[in-house]
Every structure is written in C-alpha cells, then in structure tokens.
Legacy VTK file of the C-alpha trace (Angstrom):
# vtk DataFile Version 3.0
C-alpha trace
ASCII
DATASET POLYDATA
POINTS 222 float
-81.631 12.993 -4.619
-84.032 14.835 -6.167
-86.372 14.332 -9.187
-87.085 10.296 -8.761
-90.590 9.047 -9.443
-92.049 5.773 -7.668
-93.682 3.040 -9.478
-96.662 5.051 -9.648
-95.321 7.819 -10.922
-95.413 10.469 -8.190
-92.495 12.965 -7.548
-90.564 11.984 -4.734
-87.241 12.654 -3.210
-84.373 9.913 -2.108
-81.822 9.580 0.116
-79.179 7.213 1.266
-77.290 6.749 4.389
-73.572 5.150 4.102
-70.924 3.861 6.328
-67.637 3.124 4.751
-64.686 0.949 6.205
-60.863 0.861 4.325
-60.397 -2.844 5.347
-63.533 -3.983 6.796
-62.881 -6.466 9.726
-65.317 -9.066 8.815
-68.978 -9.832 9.392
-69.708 -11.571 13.048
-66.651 -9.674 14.692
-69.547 -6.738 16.115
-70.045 -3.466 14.299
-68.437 -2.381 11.453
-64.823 -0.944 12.274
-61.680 -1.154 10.295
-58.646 -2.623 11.109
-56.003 -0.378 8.920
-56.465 3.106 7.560
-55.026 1.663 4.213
-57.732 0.589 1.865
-56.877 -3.019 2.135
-60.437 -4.239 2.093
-63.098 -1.423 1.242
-66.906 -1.729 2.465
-69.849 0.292 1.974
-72.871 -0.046 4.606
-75.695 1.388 2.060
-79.236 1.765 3.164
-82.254 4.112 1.171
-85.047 5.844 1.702
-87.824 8.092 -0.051
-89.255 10.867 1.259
-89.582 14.283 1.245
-85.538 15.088 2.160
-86.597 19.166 3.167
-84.621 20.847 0.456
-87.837 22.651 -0.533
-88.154 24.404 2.498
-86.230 26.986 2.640
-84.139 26.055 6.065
-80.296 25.522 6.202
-79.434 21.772 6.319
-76.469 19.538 7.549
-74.886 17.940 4.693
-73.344 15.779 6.917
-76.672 14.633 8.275
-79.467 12.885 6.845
-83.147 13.944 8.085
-85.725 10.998 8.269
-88.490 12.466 9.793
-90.351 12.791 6.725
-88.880 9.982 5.069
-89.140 6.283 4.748
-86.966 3.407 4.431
-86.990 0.734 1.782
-87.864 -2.435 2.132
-86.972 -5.817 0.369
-89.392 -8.440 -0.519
-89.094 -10.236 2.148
-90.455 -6.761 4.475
-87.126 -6.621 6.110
-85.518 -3.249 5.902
-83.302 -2.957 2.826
-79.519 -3.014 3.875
-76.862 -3.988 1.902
-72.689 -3.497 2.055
-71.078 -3.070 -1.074
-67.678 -3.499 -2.417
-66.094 -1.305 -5.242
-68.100 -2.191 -8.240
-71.612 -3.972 -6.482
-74.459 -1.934 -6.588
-77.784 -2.221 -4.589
-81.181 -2.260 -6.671
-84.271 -0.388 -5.651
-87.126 -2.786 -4.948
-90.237 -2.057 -7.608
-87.492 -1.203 -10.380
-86.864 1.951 -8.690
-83.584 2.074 -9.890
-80.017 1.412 -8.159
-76.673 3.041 -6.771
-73.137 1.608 -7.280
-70.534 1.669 -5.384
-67.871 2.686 -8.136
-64.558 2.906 -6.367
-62.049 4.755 -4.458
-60.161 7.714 -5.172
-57.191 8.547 -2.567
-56.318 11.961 -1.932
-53.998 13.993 0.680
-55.089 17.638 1.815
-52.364 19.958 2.586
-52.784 23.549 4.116
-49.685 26.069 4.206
-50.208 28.599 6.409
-47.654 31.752 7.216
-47.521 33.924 9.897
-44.691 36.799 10.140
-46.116 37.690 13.966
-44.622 34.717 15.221
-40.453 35.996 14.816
-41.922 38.626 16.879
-43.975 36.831 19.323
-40.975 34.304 20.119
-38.434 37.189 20.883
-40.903 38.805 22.928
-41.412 35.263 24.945
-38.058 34.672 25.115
-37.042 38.362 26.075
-39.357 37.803 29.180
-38.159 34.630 30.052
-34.413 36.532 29.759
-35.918 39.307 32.258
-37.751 36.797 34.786
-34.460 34.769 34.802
-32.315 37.959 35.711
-34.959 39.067 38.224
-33.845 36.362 40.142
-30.057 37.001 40.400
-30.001 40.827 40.487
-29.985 42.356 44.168
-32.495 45.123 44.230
-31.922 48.047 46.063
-33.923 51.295 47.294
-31.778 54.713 48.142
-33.423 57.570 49.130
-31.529 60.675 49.399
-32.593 64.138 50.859
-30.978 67.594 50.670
-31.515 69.727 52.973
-30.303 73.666 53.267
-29.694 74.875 56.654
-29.407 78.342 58.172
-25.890 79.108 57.417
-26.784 78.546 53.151
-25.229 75.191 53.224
-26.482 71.752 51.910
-26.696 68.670 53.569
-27.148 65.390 51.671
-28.416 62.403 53.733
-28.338 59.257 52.044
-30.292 55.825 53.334
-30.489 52.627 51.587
-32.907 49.247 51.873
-32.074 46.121 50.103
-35.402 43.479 49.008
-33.034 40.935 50.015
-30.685 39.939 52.808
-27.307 42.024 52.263
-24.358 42.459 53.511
-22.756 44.820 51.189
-25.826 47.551 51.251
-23.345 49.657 53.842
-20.744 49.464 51.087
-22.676 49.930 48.206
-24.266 53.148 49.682
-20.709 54.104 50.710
-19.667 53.594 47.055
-22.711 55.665 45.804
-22.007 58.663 48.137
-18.324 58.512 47.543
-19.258 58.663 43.530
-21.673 61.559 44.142
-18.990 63.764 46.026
-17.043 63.683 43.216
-19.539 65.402 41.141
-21.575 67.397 43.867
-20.309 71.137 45.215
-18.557 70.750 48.702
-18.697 73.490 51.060
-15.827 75.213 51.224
-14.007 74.926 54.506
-14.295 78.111 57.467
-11.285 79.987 57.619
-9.327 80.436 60.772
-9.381 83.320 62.846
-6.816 85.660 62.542
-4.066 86.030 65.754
-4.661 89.150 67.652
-0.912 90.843 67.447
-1.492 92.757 70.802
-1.508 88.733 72.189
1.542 87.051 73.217
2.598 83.141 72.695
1.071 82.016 75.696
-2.366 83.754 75.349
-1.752 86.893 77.337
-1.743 90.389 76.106
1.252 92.802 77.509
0.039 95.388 79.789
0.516 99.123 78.921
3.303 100.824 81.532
0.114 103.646 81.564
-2.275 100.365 82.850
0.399 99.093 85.066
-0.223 99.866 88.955
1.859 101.955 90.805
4.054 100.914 93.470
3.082 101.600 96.859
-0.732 101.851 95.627
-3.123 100.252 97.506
-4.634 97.338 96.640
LINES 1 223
222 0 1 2 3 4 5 6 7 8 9 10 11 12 13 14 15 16 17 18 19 20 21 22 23 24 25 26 27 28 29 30 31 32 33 34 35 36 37 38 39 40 41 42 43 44 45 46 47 48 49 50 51 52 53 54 55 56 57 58 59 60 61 62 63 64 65 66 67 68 69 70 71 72 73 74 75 76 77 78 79 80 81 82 83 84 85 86 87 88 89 90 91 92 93 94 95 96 97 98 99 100 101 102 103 104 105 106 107 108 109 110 111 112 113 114 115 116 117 118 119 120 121 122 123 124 125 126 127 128 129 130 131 132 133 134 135 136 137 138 139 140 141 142 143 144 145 146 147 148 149 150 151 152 153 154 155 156 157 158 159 160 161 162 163 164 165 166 167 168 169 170 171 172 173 174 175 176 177 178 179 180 181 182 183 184 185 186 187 188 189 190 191 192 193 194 195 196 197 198 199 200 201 202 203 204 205 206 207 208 209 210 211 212 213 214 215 216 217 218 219 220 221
C-alpha cells in the first residue's frame, strides 16, 4: 500500500501479510489449518508493517511474496507484535490512528479452462497403429530368401533359391518349395534337348550291315 503517512506525517509505504483458513480448526489445536475446504468457519491471520515495500525501485517483484527487509512490523501498546485473526466483517486498527483493514467477506468462485487439441485423433491412431504392428510382430514368422541366377556356358539360367527363418520352423522347406513352384509358373524354362536322330544305315540291335564290296572273301587269309 502505497501513499500512507505516519503520525508524523512522513510518506511511508504498508504492507500486510495474511493467512486465511475456510473453517478454521480452533485456537490451541497447533497452527492454523482447516478442517474442510467448504467455508464453514472463515479466519484471517492479519499482521502489518510499514516500510519501504521496493516498488520504487525499479526491480520485478513476487506478488505472492512480501519483502521485509526494509520494513517493520507494528506493534500494539503493550510492545508485543501486532497480530490479529479476523472473521468476515472484524477489522484490525493501526496503533497511533494509523488507520485499519477489514476483513469484508468471501466471494466463491470456480475457474474453468477448455482446452482443444485436433493432434490428439492423430496421435492416438498413430499409438494404437504401433501397438497393432508390435502385436503382429510377434505372431508373424519372418523369413529371409535369397535367390541367385546364374547363366552358364551353354546360354541357360539357373535359379538357386535358399531360405532362413528368425524363428524355429518346420515348414521353411515347404514354404521355399511353394515359392519356387509359384515362380516357375511365371519364369522362362529351358526348353528341353532334342533327341538324336537314328542313323538309317543302323540296324535294331545297334549294328550297321556290311557292304557285299566290305565283306571278306572266302578263302582269304586272315
């Protein structure tokens, strides 16, 4: 509080610290605490002081927290610190006329914040699209096939085809068997050799029949 004179007149500056309970739990039973949110039985721990509050100097302050280092706190006329806790509609007076703050009432109020966020449709599919894929991971068998072509001499082709499963298997000979049988189906096969013509000068039985000309004479010597 700014602006406040003291009994002699010079500019000062004033400031109060408070503590407020809904329903206070009585004096004696320690510190002051409340026993229900509900404002069943409202308190007000008040206590001044005067001072210079630094609000002239230029720095960022607290609002939330009061700075005594420069100030002082009131006393009562009996030199005991001046305390006092008020209910809604006491007030605590200022020693030397110095004026006095009241403790008015309570006002109830509820804060509400509505926030919206269109990422999150998106962020929840994606989650639960992973979760989908992790889950699947677990129950598909994965399998590597490599497969090499190789052209030999005579301008034909051959495939080899090998197979390794990440887990134990025993269908990985079948499954390979399955792929090759599918890629046959598309892939060129070599077309099969011909067989060699029979020579006609060759008999059933292998032989060829001798020419009378190549036949040996009789009586010729051996």
């Amino acid at each position: 509080m700014d602006g406040y004179r003291d009994k002699n007149g010079v500019k000062t500056q004033l400031g109060f610290k408070a503590f407020f309970v809904p329903t206070f739990a009585g004096e004696g039973k320690g510190q002051m605490f409340s026993q229900f949110p509900g404002a069943e039985y409202p308190v007000l721990a008040l206590s001044a002081y005067s001072g210079s509050l630094g609000v002239d100097s230029g720095l960022p302050q607290n609002v939330y927290q009061l700075d005594t280092s420069k100030m002082n706190e009131f006393k009562n006329e009996d030199d005991e610190l001046l305390k006092k806790m008020l209910r809604p509609g006491e007030k605590l007076d200022l020693p030397d006329g110095g004026g006095s703050i009241t403790f008015d009432g309570i006002e109830e109020w509820a804060s509400f914040q509505i926030s919206q966020q269109p990422g999150n449709g998106l962020a929840l599919g994606g989650a639960v699209a992973a979760i989908a894929g992790l889950a699947a991971s677990l129950f598909i068998q994965r399998r590597r096939v490599w497969v090499r072509a190789v052209r030999g001499a005579d301008g034909v082709t051959v495939v080899e085809m090998a197979g390794l499963g990440r887990s134990e298997s025993a269908k990985l000979p079948e499954e390979l068997g399955d792929l090759a049988a599918a890629l046959i189906t598309t892939a060129p096969v070599a077309p099969e050799k011909p067989d060699a013509p029979e020579n006609p000068d060759t008999n059933e039985a292998g032989s060829r029949p001798v020419h009378p000309a190549e036949a040996p004479a009789e009586g010729a010597e051996k």
